[in-house]
C-alpha positions in Angstrom: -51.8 36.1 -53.2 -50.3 32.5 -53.3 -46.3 32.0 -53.9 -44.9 31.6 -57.0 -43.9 27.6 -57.9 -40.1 29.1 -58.4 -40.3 30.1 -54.7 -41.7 27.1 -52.8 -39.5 25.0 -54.6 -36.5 26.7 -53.7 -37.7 27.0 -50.1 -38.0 22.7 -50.3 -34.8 22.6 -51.5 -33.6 24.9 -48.9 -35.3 22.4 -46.6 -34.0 19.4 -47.8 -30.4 20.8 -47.7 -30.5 21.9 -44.2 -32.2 18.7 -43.2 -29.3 16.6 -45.1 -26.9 18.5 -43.6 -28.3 18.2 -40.4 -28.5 14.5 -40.7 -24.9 14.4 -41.5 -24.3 16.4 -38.6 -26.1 13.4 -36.3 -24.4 10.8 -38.2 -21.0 11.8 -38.1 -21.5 12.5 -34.0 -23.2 9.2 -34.2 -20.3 7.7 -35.3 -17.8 10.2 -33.1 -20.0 8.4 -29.5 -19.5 5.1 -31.2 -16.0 4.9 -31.8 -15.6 6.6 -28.1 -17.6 3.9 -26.7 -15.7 1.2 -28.6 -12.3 2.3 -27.5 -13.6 2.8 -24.0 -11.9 0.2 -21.4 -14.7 0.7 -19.4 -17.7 -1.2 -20.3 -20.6 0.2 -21.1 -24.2 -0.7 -21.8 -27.8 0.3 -22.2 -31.1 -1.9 -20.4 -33.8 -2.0 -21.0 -35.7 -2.3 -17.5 -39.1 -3.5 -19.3 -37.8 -6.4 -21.1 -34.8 -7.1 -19.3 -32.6 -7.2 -21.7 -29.7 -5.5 -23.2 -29.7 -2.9 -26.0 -26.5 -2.8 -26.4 -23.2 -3.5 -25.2 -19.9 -1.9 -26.1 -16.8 -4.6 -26.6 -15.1 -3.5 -23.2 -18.0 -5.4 -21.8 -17.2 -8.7 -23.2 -13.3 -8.1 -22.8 -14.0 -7.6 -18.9 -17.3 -10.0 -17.9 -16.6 -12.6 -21.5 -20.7 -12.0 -21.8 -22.6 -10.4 -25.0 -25.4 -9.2 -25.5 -26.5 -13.0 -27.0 -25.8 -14.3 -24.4 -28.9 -12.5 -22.9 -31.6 -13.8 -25.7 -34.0 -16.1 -24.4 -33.0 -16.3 -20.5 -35.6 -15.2 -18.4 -35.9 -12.0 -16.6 -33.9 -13.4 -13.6 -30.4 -14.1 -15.3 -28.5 -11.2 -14.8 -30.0 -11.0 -11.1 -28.3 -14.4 -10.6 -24.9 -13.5 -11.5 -24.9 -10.8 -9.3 -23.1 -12.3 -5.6 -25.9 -13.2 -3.6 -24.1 -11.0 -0.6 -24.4 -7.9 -2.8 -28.0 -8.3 -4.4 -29.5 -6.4 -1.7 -26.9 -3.1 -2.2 -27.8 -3.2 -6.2 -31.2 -3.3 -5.4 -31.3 -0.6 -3.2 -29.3 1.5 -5.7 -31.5 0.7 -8.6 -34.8 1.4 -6.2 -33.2 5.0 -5.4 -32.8 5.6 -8.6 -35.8 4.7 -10.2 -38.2 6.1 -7.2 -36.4 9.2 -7.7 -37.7 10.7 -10.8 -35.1 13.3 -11.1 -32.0 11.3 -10.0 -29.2 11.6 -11.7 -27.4 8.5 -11.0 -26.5 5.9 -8.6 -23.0 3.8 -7.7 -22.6 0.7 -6.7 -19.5 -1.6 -6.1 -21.0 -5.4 -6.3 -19.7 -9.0 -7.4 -20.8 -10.6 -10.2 -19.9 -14.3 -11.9 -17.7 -14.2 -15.1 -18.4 -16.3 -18.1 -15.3 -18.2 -16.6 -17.4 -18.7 -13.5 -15.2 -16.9 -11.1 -16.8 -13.5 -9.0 -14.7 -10.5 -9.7 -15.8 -6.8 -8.3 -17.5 -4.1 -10.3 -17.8 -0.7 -9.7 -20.9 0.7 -11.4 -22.7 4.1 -12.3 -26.1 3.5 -13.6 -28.3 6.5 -14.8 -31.4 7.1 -16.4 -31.5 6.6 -20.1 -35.0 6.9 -21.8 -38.2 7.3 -19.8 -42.2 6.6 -20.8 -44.5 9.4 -21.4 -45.4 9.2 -17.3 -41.7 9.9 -16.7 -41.5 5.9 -15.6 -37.8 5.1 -16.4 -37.4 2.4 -19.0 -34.2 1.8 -20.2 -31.0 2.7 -18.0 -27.1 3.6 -19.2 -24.4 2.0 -17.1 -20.8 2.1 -17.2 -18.4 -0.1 -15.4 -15.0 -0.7 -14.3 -13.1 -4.0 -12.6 -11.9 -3.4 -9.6 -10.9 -6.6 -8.1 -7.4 -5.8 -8.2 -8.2 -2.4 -6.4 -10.4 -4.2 -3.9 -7.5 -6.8 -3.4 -4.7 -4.3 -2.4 -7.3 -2.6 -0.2 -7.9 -5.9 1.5 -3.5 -7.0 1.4 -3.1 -3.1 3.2 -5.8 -3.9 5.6 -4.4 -7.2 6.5 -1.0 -5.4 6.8 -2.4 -2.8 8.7 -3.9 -5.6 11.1 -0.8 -7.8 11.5 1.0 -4.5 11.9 -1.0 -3.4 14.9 -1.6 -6.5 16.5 2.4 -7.1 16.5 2.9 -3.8 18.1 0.4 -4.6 20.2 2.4 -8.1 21.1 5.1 -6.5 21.5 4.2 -3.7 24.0 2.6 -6.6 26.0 5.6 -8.6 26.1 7.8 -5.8 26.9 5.5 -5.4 29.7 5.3 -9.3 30.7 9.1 -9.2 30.5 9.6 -6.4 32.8 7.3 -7.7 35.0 8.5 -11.4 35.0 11.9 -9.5 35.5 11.2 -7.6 38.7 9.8 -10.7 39.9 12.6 -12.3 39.3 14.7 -10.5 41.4 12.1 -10.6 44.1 12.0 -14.2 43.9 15.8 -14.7 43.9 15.7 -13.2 47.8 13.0 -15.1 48.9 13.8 -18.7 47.7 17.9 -18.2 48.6 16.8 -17.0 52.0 14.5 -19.2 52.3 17.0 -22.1 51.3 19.4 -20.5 53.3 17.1 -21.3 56.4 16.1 -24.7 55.6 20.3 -25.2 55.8 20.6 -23.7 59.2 17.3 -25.4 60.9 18.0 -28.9 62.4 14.8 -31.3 61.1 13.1 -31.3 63.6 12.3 -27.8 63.9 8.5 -26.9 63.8 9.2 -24.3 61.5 10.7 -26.4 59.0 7.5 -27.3 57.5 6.4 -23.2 56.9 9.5 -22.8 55.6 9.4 -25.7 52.5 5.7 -24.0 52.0 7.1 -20.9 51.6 9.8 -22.4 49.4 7.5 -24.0 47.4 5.2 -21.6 46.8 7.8 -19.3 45.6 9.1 -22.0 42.8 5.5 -22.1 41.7 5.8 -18.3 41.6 9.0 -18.3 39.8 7.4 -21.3 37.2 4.3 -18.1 36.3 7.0 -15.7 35.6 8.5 -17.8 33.3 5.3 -18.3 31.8 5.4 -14.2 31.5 8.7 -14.5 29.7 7.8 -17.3 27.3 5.3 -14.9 26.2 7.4 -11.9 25.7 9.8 -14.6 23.6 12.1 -14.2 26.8 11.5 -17.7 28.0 14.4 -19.6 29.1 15.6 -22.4 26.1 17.6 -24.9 26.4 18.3 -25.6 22.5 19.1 -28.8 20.8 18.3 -30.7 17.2 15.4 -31.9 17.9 13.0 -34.7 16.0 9.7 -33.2 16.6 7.6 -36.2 15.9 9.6 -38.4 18.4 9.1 -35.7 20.9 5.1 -35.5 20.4 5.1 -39.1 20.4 7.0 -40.1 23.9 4.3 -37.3 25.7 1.4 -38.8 23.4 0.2 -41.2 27.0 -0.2 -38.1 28.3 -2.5 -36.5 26.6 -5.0 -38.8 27.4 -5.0 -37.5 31.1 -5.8 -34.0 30.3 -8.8 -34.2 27.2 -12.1 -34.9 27.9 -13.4 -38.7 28.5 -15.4 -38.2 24.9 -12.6 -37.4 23.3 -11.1 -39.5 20.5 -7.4 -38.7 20.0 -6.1 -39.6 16.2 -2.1 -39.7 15.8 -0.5 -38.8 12.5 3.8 -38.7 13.4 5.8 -39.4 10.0 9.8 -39.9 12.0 11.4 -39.2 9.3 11.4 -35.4 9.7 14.2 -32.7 9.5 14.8 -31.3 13.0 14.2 -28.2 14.6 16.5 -26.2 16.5 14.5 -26.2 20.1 13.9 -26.1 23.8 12.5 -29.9 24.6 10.8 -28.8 27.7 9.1 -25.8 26.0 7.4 -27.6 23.0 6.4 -30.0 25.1 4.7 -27.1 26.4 3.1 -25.9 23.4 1.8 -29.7 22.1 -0.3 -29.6 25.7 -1.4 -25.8 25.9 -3.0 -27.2 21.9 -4.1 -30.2 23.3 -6.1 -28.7 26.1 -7.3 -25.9 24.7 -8.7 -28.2 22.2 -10.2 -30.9 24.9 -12.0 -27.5 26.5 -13.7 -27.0 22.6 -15.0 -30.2 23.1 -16.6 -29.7 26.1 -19.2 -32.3 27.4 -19.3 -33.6 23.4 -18.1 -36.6 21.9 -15.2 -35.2 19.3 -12.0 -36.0 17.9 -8.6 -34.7 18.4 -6.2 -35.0 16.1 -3.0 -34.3 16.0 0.1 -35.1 13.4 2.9 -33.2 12.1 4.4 -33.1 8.6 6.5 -30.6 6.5 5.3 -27.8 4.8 7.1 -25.3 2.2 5.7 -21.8 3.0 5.9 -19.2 0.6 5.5 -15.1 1.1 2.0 -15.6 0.4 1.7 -18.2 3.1 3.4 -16.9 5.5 1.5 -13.7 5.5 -1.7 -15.3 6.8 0.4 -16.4 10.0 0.2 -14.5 13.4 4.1 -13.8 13.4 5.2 -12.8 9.7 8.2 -11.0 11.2 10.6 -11.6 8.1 10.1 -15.0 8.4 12.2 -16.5 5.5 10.5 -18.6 2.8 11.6 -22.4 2.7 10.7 -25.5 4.5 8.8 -25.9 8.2 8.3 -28.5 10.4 4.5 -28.4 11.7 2.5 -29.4 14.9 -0.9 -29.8 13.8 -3.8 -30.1 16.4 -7.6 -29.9 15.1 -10.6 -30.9 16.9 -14.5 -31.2 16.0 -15.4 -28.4 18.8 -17.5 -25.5 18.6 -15.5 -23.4 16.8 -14.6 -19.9 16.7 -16.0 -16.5 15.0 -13.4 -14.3 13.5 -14.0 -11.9 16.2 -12.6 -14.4 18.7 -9.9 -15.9 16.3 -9.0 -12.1 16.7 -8.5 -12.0 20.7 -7.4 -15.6 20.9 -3.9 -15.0 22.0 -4.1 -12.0 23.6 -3.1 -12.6 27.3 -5.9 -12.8 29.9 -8.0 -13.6 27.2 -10.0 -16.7 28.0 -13.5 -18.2 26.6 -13.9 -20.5 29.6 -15.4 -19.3 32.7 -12.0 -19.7 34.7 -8.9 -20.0 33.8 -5.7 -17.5 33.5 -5.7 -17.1 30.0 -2.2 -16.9 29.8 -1.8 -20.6 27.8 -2.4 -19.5 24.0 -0.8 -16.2 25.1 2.6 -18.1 26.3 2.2 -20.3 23.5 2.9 -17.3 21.2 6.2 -16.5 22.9 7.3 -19.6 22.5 6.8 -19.7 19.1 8.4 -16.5 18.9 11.2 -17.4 20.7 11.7 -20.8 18.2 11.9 -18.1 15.0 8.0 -19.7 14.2 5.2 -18.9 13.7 1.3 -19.9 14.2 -1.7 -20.4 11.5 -5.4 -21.0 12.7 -8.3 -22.0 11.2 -11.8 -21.8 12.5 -15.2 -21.9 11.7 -18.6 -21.8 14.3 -19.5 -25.8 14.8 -16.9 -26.8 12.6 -13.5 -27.0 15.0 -10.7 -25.7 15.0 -6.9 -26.2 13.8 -3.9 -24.9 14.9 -0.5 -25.4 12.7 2.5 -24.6 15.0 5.3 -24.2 12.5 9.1 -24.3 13.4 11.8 -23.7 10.9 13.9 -26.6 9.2 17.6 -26.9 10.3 19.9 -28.3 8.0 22.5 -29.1 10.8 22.6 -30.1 14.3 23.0 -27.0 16.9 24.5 -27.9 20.1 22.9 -28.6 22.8 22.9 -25.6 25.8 23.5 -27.4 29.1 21.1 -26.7 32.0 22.3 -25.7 35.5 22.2 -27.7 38.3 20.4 -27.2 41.9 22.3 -29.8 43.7 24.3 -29.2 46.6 27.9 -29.0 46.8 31.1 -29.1 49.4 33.5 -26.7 47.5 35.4 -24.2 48.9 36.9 -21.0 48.0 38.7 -18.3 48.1 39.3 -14.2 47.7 37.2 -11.6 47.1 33.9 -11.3 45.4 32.0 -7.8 44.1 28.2 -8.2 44.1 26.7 -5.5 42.1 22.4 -5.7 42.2 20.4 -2.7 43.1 17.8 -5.3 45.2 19.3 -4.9 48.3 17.8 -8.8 49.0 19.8 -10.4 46.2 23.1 -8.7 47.2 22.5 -10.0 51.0 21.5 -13.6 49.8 24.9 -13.8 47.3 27.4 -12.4 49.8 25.8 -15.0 52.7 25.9 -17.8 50.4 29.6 -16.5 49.5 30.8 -16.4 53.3 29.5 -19.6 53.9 32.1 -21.4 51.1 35.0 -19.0 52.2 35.0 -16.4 50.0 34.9 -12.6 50.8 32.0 -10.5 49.5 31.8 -6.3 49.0 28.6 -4.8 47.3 27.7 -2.4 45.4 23.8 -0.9 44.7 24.8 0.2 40.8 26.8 0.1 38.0 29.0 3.3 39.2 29.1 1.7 42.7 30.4 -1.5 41.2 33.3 0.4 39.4 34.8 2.3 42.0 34.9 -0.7 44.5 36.3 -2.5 41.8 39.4 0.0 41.5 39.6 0.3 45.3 40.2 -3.3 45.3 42.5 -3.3 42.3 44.1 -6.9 42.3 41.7 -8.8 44.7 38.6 -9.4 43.0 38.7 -12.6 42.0 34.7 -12.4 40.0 31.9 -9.7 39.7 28.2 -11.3 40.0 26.8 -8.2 37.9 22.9 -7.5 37.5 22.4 -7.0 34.0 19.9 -4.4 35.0 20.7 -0.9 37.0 19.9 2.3 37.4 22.2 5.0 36.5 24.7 2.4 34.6 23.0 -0.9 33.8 25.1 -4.0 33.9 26.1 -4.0 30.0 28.3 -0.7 30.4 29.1 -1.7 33.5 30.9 -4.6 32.1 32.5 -2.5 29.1 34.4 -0.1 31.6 35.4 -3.2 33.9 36.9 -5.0 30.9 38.9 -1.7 30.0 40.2 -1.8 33.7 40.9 -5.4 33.9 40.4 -7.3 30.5 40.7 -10.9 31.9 37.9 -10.3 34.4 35.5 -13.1 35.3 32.1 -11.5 35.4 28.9 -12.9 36.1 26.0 -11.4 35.0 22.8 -12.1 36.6 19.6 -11.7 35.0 16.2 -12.5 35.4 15.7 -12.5 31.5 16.6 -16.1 29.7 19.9 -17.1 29.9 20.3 -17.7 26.5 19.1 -14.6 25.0 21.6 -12.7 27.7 24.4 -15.2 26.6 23.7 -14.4 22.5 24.0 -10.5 23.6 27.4 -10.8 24.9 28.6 -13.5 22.9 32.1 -13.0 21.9 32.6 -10.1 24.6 34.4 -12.1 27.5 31.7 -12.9 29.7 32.4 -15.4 32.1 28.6 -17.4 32.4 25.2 -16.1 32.9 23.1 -16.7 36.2 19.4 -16.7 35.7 17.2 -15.3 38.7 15.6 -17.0 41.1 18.3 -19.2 41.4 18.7 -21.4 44.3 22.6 -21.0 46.4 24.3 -24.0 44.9 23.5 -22.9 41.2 25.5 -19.6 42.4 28.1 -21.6 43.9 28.2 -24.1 41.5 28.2 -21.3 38.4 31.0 -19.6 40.5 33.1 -22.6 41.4 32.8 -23.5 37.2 34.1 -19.7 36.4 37.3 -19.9 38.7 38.2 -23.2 37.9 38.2 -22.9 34.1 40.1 -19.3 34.5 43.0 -21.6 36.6 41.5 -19.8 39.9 
């Protein structure tokens, strides 16, 4: 029995309805997935694997890259692999390979470079998935959606850095605690053997034959003492004698003698403009620093032929500059005075640039090490910093910068070593726990006249001091003590007596102990090893200028 006309045609009309309806249904979800895909700020596309081409592109994609999808027409299969950075070609690959070998993957995620329209490499993080497959499940058109995360991959790289700098100045510093407190206790080793050594040298007629040991043994222990202030240099401890200083007119009157310590092949350029703003310095110390440069580069060169140049300038270092330096310790932004030194050497990777001023640290086969490391310190100790550049076979440069002062400083004077007949008088307390140093001061006190008492530490020191209420006429006090170092020492002796002269010996700088207790009373600073007539020479200065 076959249906009646009435029903089939109400059965197509049923069909056509539910068809229309459903096609409504697809085109108003059509258009829901393409406005989301429009308003997306993530760009999105579809590509098709077979013609290598684009299918489409939503308009976050040419916000973000500046491409469309016509800019695709007509290139050659290889265009969009060439904008990819050739450094990350080989990651993309292996993402898309995954994926596609993978029949059931769901989707990979790469982070790669690729060139803008404008030219410039920015960093894209990508999720691709598949997107329509062939009849043998071969994957032929993928979906990928993208973000720029250059700025992301930036603050990762600034909070690296930071993290770097960070650990490598807490790494400086524990070092140069450590050099200090070395070059310290040497120091006060030191001070006992060159005075007593001195001493014996004054007691000896010429003609002695142990004279001769004795000037060896003297000697040797100033080359001692010279190390240890290489050790405080380092730890910024050094011992500066500041002044204004031209630094061009300073690099030039040692420029002769840099010829005597670079190689024979070496070429030496000059570059000094005089008219430079000066720097607030120690002479003798960036002396120092122009020849550990100039050696360190001559040992680049090796055997070569090479140039050395060297010049300084000004230079106006911003935040962002400064932050690529070795010593970013809140140094202010303005204008610095630089000591530039580059040579045509081998070069250095970044994992050496990273060790290079470590102390002990050394490329050459011999050799302390400590030159780049002391370097440091001094810069430290100037308020400057350091910027290197270096490339494998392409040299090196180091730019040694030194802040700008607008005024002259005054000039620190140094002490003096030589000999002298004064006399004194009265009564001295010697407070060092190194039993050598006390002995050496109060025999080189007896000998000019005065009287000596001593004490082993800061406690010792105090009650001697009230037992002798009224006679002490100065305290030589070690700055440091056990059980009361020699900066509370000399609190509780100014509340007993506040016109006391006191000493205070140190084998730390003199200058950095004379900025601690500037404005406190302190009489002078003595810096360890010192030879007898610096100490009776500092002491004859002290008593005269208090009227004793």
């Amino acid at each position: 029995m076959t249906p009646e006309p009435d029903q089939d045609r109400e059965q197509l009309l049923h069909e056509i309805s539910r068809l229309r309806s459903r096609e409504a249904e697809l085109l108003q979800t059509t258009q829901f997935l393409r406005r989301v895909t429009e308003a997306s700020p993530n760009g999105l596309f579809v590509w098709d694997l077979t013609a290598h081409r684009p299918v489409y592109f939503n308009p976050a994609v040419a916000a973000i890259t500046g491409y469309s999808a016509a800019d695709f027409e007509g290139v050659g299969p290889d265009f969009h692999i060439n904008l990819v950075h050739t450094d990350d070609r080989s990651a993309l690959a292996d993402a898309l390979g995954r994926l596609l070998v993978e029949r059931e993957g769901k989707y990979a995620e790469v982070t790669f470079r690729q060139r803008y329209a404008d030219g410039q490499y920015r960093w894209l993080h990508t999720r691709i998935t598949p997107f329509t497959r062939a009849a043998d499940g071969q994957t032929v058109q993928v979906l990928g959606v993208f973000q720029d995360v250059t700025a992301a991959k930036q603050t990762e790289a600034d909070r690296k850095r930071l993290e770097e700098q960070m650990q490598h100045a807490q790494k400086l510093e524990s070092l140069g605690v450590l050099a200090g407190g070395i070059a310290h206790d040497f120091n006060n080793l030191l001070t006992g053997v060159l005075g007593n050594a001195s001493l014996a040298l004054m007691e000896l007629p010429r003609e002695s034959p142990v004279r001769n040991f004795i000037q060896q043994i003297e000697s040797s222990a100033w080359r001692a003492a010279d190390l240890t202030q290489q050790m405080l240099a380092y730890a910024g401890r050094g011992k500066f004698v500041i002044q204004p200083i031209n630094l061009s007119r300073l690099i030039e009157g040692i420029a002769k003698l840099f010829q005597a310590v670079v190689s024979k092949k070496a070429t030496l350029r000059f570059e000094f403009p005089l008219q430079l703003p000066d720097v607030a310095g120690d002479a003798t110390q960036l002396r120092q620093v122009a020849m550990n440069l100039i050696t360190n580069a001559s040992d680049a060169l090796g055997d070569d032929i090479g140039v050395i140049a060297i010049r300084t300038g000004v230079v106006t270092a911003d935040k962002a500059y400064l932050s690529t330096t070795w010593l970013t310790d809140d140094l202010p932004e303005g204008r610095y005075v630089f000591l530039e030194v580059s040579d045509t050497g081998c070069g250095m990777g970044p994992a050496t640039v990273e060790r290079i001023f470590d102390p002990f640290f050394s490329t050459k086969f011999t050799g302390r090490g400590l030159g780049l490391a002391a370097l440091l310190g001094i810069v430290r100790g100037h308020h400057g910093t350091v910027k290197v550049y270096s490339e494998p076979g392409q040299g090196t440069t180091f730019k040694v910068l030194f802040p700008c002062v607008e005024e002259p400083q005054p000039a620190v004077t140094g002490k003096s070593a030589e000999p002298s007949a004064w006399r004194g008088q009265g009564l001295v307390l010697v407070a060092d726990d190194e039993k050598s140093v006390r002995g050496l001061a109060k025999t080189v006190l007896r000998r000019v006249g005065f009287d000596a008492v001593e004490a082993g530490n800061g406690r010792e020191c105090l009650e001697l001091f009230r037992e002798h209420e009224g006679k002490v006429v100065a305290v030589l006090l070690d700055l440091t003590m056990p059980e009361m170092n020699g900066e509370e020492t000399f609190r509780e002796l100014r509340m007993l007596q506040p016109d006391v002269r006191v000493i205070m010996m140190s084998g730390y700088s003199e200058g950095e102990v004379a900025t601690r207790f500037a404005g406190k009373g302190l009489a002078s600073v003595l810096q360890k090893p010192f030879h007898p007539s610096e100490l009776i020479q500092t002491l004859r200065r002290v008593l005269e200028q208090g009227g004793g």
